[in-house]
N, C-alpha and C positions, 0 to 999 in steps of 0.2 A: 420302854414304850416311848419315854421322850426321845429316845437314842434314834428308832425309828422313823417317827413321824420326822424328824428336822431332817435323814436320808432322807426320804420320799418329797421334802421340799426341793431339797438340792438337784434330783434329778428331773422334777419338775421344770427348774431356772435354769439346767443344763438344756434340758430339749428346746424349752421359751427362746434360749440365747441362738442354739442352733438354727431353728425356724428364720429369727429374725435376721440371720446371718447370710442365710440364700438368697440370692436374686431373686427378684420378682419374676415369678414365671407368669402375670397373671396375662399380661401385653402378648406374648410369646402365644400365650392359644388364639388370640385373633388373628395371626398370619398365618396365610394359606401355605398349606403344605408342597414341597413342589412336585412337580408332576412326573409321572413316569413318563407322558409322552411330550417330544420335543415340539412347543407349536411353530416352528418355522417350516415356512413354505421352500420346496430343495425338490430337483429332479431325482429317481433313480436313474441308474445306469441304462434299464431296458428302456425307458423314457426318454434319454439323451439320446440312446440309439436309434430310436423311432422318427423323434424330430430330426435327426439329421437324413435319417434316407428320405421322410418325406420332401426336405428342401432340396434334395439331391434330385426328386424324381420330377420338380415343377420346374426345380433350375433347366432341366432336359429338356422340359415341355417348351418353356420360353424362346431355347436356342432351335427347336424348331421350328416354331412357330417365325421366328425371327428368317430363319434361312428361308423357310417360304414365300417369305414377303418379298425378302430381296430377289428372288429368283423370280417371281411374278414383275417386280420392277425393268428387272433385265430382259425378259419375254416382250414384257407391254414396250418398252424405246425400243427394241429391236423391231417390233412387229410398226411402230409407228413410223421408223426411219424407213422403212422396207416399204411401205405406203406412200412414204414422198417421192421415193425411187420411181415407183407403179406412176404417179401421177406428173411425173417428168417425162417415163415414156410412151405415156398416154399423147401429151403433148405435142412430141418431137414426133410422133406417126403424125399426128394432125398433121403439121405443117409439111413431112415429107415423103410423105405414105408409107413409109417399110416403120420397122425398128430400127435400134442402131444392129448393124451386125455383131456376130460373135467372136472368141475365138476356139477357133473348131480343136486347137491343141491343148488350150485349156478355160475350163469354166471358170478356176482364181483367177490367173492373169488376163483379166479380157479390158478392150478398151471403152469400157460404159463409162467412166469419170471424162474422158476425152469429150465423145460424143455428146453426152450432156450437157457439159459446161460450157460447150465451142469451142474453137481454136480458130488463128489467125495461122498463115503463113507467110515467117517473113524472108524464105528461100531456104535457108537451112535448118530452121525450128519450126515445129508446131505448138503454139505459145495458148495454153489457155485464157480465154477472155478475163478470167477473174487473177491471171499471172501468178498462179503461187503452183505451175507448171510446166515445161517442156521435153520436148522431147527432139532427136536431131530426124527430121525428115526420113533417111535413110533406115535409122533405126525401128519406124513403123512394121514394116512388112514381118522383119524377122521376131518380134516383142510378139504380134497380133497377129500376122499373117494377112495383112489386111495393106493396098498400097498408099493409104491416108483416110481421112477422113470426112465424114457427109457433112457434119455439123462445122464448115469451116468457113470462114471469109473469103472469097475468091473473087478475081475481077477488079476493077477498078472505076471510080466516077460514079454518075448516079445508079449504071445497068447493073454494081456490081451487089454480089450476092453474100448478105451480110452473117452473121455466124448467132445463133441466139443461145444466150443462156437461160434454159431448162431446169438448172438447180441456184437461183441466186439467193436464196435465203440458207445454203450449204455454211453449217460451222466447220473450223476449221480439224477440231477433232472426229471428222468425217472422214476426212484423208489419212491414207497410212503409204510411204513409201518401200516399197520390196524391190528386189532386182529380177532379171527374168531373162535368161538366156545375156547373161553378161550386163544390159539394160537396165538403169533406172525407170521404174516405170510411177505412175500415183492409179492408188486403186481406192473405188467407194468402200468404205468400212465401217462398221456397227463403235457407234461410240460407248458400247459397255465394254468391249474389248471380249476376252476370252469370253466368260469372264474368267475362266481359270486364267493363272500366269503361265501353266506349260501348256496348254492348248496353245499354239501356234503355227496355225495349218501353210503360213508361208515360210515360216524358220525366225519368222523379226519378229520380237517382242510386242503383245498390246496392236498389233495390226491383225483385226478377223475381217477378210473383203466379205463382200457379196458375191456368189455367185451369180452367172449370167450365161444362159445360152438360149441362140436363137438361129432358126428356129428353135423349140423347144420339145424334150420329149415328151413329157406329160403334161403339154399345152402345145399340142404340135400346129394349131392353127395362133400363135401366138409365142413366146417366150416362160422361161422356166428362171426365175428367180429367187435365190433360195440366199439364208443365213442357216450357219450352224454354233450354237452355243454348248459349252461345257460348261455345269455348274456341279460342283464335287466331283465328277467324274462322269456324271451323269449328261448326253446328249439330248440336245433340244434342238430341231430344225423347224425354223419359219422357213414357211413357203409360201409364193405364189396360187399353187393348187391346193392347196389345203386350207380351211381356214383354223383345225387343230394343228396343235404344235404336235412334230412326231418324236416322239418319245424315245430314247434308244435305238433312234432306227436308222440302218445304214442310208449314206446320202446317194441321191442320184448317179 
């Protein structure tokens, strides 16, 4: 019986020993268990794919929106420059009752920047009043067809008959020089240029003239004065007769 009882002590002080020998688990059940779900904030794949078409689709929208504007800029100076042109030869009918004339071989090469701006003659040039032009007498007729010009200084002393300039507030990127039957000639031109770089309806880079004929066909009691602009590929003519711009449409 004693033999007994002092086992059942012992394995008593054995289990005691053991208990007392484990870690405290008691700390351990107050932390939170962790979680099966990850809480960090992360795209999927179909969601990365979303957000980028959508910045792809507004990025689109912008460059169009963009290319609009600038194509309305280039329409609106064109259309304004073409207006100053109108009110120079508003002017020059006042003082000499025609227009200036055309040239009947070509609507580019005509001599409206001459006529405009005046010219002196000093026997063998025709010297624009504002000098950033000439031309050799002789080479008039065959350049224009035409055997000089209206708007020139002629005569001498008080009786003589002075030359006026029509365009004196002309910037200098107005002018575009092309050749024309061998001829240097200066022709009025749109300062947005093409605005494409290979639009260039004379062959010389960044020079687009104004057309001009007179009489005119679709202003046959007056003159036809037109600009044609390229923007992507796309045609745009200011005109005189119209006050829309014609869209894709063949010129006169």
């Amino acid at each position: 019986m004693k033999t007994n009882f002092i086992k059942t002590i012992s394995r008593v002080e054995s289990r005691k020993s053991k208990v007392e020998c484990q870690p405290d688990a008691g700390p351990q059940l107050l932390r939170p268990r962790p979680s099966t779900l990850d809480p960090r904030p992360g795209f999927t794949l179909i969601e990365l794919l979303v957000v980028i078409a959508i910045m792809g689709v507004l990025a689109g929208l912008t460059l169009s929106v963009l290319g609009g504007v600038k194509r309305s800029q280039a329409l609106n100076t064109a259309r304004a420059e073409m207006d100053q042109i109108k009110t120079a030869l508003d002017n020059y009918k006042a003082k000499y009752g025609v227009y200036p004339p055309g040239n009947s071989t070509s609507s580019l090469q005509n001599q409206l920047y001459y006529e405009l701006s005046g010219t002196t003659n000093d026997g063998t040039y025709f010297i624009t009043l504002d000098g950033s032009s000439q031309i050799k007498i002789g080479d008039v007729f065959t350049a224009f067809g035409v055997g000089g010009f209206i708007n020139c200084s002629k005569g001498g002393g008080e009786d003589a008959a002075a030359a006026h300039n029509f365009l004196p507030s002309l910037k200098p990127n107005r002018l575009g020089t092309s050749t024309f039957n061998g001829i240097s000639i200066t022709n009025l031109v749109t300062s947005v240029r093409g605005p494409d770089a290979n639009y260039q309806p004379l062959g010389v880079p960044d020079v687009n003239p104004f057309r001009y004929a007179y009489p005119g066909t679709n202003n046959p009691g007056s003159y036809d004065l037109w600009v044609q602009l390229v923007y992507h590929g796309q045609t745009n003519l200011i005109c005189n007769w119209s006050k829309q711009v014609q869209f894709n449409s063949p010129l006169p």
